[in-house]
C-alpha positions as CSV (number, residue, x, y, z in Angstrom):
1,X,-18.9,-29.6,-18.0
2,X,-16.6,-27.5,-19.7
3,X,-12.5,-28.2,-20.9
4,X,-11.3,-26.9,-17.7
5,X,-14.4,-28.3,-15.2
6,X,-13.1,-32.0,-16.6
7,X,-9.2,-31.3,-16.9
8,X,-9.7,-29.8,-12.5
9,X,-12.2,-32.9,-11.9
10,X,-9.8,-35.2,-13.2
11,X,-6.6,-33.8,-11.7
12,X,-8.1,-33.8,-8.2
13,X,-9.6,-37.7,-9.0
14,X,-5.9,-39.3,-10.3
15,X,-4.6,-37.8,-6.9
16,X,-7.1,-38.9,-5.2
17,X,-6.6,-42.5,-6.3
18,X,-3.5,-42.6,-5.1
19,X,-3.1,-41.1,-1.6
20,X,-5.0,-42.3,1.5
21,X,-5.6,-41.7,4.9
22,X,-4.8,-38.0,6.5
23,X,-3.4,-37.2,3.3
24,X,-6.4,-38.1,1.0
25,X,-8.4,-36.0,3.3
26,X,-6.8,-32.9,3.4
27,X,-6.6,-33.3,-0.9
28,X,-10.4,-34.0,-0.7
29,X,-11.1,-30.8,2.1
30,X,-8.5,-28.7,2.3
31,X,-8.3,-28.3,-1.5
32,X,-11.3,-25.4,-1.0
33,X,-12.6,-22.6,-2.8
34,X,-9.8,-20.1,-3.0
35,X,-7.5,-23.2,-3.9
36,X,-9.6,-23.8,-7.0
37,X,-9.9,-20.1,-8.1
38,X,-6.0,-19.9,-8.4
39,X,-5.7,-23.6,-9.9
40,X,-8.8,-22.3,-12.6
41,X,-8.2,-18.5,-12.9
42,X,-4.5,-18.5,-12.4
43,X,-2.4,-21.6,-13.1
44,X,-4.6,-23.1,-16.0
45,X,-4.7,-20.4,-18.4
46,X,-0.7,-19.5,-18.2
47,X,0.0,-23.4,-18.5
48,X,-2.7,-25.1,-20.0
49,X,-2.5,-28.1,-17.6
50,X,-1.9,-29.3,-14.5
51,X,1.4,-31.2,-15.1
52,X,4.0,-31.4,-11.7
53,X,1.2,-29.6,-9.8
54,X,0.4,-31.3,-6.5
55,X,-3.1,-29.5,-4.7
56,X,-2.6,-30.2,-0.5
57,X,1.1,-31.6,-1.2
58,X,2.3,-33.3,2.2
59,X,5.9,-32.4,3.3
60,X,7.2,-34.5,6.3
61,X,8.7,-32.2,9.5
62,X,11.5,-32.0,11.1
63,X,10.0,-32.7,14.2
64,X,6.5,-35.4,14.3
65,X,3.7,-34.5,12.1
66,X,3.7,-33.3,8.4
67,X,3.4,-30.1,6.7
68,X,0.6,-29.8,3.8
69,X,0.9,-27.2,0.8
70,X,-1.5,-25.3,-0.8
71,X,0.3,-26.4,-3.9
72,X,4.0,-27.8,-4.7
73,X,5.0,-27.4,-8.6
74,X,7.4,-30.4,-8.2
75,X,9.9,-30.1,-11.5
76,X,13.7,-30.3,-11.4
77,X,15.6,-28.4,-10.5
78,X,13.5,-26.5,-8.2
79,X,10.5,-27.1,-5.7
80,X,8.2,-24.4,-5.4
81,X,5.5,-23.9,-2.4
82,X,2.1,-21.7,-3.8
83,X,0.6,-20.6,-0.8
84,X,-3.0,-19.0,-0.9
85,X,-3.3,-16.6,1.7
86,X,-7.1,-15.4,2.8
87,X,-6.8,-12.3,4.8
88,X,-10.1,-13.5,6.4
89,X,-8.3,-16.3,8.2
90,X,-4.5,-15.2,8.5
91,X,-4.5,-11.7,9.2
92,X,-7.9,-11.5,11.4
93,X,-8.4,-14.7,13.5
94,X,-4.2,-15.0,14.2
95,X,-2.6,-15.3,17.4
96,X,0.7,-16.1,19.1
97,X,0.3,-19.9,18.1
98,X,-0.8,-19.7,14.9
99,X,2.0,-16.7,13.8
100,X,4.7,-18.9,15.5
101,X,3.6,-21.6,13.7
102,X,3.5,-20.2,10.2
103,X,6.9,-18.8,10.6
104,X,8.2,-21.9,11.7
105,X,6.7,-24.3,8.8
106,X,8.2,-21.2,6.3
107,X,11.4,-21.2,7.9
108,X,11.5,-25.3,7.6
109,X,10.6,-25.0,3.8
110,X,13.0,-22.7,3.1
111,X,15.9,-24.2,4.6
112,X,14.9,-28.1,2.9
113,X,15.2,-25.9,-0.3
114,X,11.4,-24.7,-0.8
115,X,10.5,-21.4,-2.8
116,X,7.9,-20.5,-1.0
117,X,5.3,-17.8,-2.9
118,X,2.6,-16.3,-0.9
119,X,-0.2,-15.2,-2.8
120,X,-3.4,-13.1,-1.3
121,X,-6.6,-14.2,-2.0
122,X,-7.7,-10.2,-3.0
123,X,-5.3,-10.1,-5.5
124,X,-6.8,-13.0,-6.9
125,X,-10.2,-12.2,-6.9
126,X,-9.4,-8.2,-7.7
127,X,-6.3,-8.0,-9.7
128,X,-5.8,-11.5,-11.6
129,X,-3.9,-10.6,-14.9
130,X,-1.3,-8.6,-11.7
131,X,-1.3,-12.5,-10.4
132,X,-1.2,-13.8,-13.8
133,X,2.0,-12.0,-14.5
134,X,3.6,-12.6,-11.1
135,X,3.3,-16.2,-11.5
136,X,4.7,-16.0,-15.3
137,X,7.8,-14.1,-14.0
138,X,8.6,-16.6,-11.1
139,X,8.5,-19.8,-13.7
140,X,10.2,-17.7,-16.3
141,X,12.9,-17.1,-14.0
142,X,13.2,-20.1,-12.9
143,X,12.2,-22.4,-15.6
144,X,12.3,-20.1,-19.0
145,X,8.4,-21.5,-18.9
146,X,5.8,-23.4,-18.4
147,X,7.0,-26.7,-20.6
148,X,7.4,-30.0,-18.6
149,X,10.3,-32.1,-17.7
150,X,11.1,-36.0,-18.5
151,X,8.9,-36.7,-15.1
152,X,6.1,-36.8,-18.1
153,X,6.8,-40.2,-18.7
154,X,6.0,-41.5,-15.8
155,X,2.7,-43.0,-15.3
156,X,0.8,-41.7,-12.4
157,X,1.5,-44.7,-9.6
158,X,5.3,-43.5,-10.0
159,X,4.6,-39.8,-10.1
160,X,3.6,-40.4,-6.5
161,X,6.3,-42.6,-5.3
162,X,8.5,-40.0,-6.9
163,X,6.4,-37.3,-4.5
164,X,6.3,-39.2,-1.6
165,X,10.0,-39.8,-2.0
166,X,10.8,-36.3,-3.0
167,X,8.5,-35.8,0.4
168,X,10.5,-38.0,2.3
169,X,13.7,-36.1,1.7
170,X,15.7,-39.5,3.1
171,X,16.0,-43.3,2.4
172,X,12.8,-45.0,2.9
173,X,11.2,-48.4,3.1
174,X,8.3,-50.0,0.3
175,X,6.4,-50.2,3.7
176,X,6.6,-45.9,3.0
177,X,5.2,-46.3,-0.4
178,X,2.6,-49.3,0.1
179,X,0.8,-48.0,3.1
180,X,0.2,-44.5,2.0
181,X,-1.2,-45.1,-1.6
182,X,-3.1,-48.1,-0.6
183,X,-1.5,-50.9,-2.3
184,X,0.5,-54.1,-1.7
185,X,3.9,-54.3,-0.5
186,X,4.7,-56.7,-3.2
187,X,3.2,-54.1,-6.3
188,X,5.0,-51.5,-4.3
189,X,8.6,-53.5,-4.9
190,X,7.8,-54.0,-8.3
191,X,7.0,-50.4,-9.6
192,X,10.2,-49.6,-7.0
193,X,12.6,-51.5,-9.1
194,X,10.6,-50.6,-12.5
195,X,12.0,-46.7,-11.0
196,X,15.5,-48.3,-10.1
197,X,15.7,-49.5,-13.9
198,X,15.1,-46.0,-15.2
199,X,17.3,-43.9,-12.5
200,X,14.5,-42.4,-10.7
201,X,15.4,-44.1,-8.1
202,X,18.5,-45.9,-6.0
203,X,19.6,-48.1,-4.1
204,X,20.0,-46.6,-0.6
205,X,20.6,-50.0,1.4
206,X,20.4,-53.2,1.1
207,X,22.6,-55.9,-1.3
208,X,20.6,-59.0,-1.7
209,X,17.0,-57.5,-0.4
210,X,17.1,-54.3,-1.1
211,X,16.0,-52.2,2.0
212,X,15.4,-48.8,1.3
213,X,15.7,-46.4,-1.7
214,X,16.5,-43.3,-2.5
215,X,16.5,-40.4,-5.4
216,X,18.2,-41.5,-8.0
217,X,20.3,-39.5,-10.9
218,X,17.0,-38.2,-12.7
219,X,15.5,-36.6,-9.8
220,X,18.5,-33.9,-9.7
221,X,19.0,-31.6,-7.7
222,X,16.4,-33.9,-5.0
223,X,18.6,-37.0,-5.0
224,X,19.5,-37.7,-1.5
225,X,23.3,-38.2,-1.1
């Protein structure tokens, strides 16, 4: 297996670890073909790692359900929504449902403060140095680059808390972070305060048993107020 076979393999295995349920599924399914030619032929060689990228990122609703993204760079101070769009499945098999839909979920990511990119499959198969230098100009205008943030200090049990609470985009309960990474409600209080102690995180409710948390000073501009 090659430098990039092993960086993908083990990107897509430490997110696996830590998501369960209908989440874990749609990383381990959704996370397909045309996902992996952009992650490969695309985002690896302009960054040279995988650092803040999230493949099949889950994004709660405004109404019951979730939405999941093809990709979410999550990195301060923006959040950024790569979609990969086959023409084989949006343009030729849509109908009423399906366009309402879409335009919906778009309009919901926009308005929680989402840049949402749409990228065709074509152009990544056909044209990728045009892709290449579409997705350079977005995180140079945004960013200045591709270097990471402080998040990097964070081991990878708190990078997803800090997703599922950047996900959450209110005050939640350890019950929120325990059930959907599969571990106990007591370990899930304990790497909670660890991100209290560093400003990750806050104190949302709660004065002797803390209740719920929020965002906390580091995780500008999410931080819930």
């Amino acid at each position: 297996m090659d430098m990039l076979e092993n960086q993908h393999a083990l990107w897509m295995a430490d997110q696996a670890k830590s998501r369960a349920g209908e989440s874990r599924r749609r990383l381990l399914e959704g996370h397909g073909e045309s996902e992996k030619l952009f992650a490969k032929t695309i985002w690896w060689p302009l960054s040279g790692s995988f650092d803040f990228l999230h493949a099949e990122f889950e994004v709660l609703s405004h109404r019951d359900g979730s939405f999941y993204l093809d990709f979410a760079y999550a990195r301060p101070p923006h959040l950024i929504d790569w979609e990969i769009d086959d023409f084989a499945t949006h343009g030729k098999h849509v109908n009423r449902r399906t366009f309402e839909y879409e335009r919906d979920r778009q309009n919901q990511l926009t308005l929680d403060g989402w840049k949402v990119f749409r990228i065709p499959l074509d152009m990544i198969r056909e044209h990728p140095r045009k892709c290449q230098q579409f997705v350079w100009q977005v995180m140079g205008k945004l960013y200045g680059d591709f270097q990471t943030s402080d998040r990097s200090e964070l081991s990878l049990l708190k990078r997803e808390i800090d997703r599922l609470a950047v996900g959450y985009k209110r005050p939640f309960t350890p019950e929120e972070v325990s059930l959907p990474l599969g571990i106990s409600l007591q370990y899930a209080r304990k790497m909670l305060h660890e991100l209290i102690d560093d400003a990750w995180l806050a104190v949302a409710s709660g004065s002797t048993r803390i209740r719920t948390y929020r965002l906390g000073e580091k995780a500008e501009p999410w931080k819930t107020k």
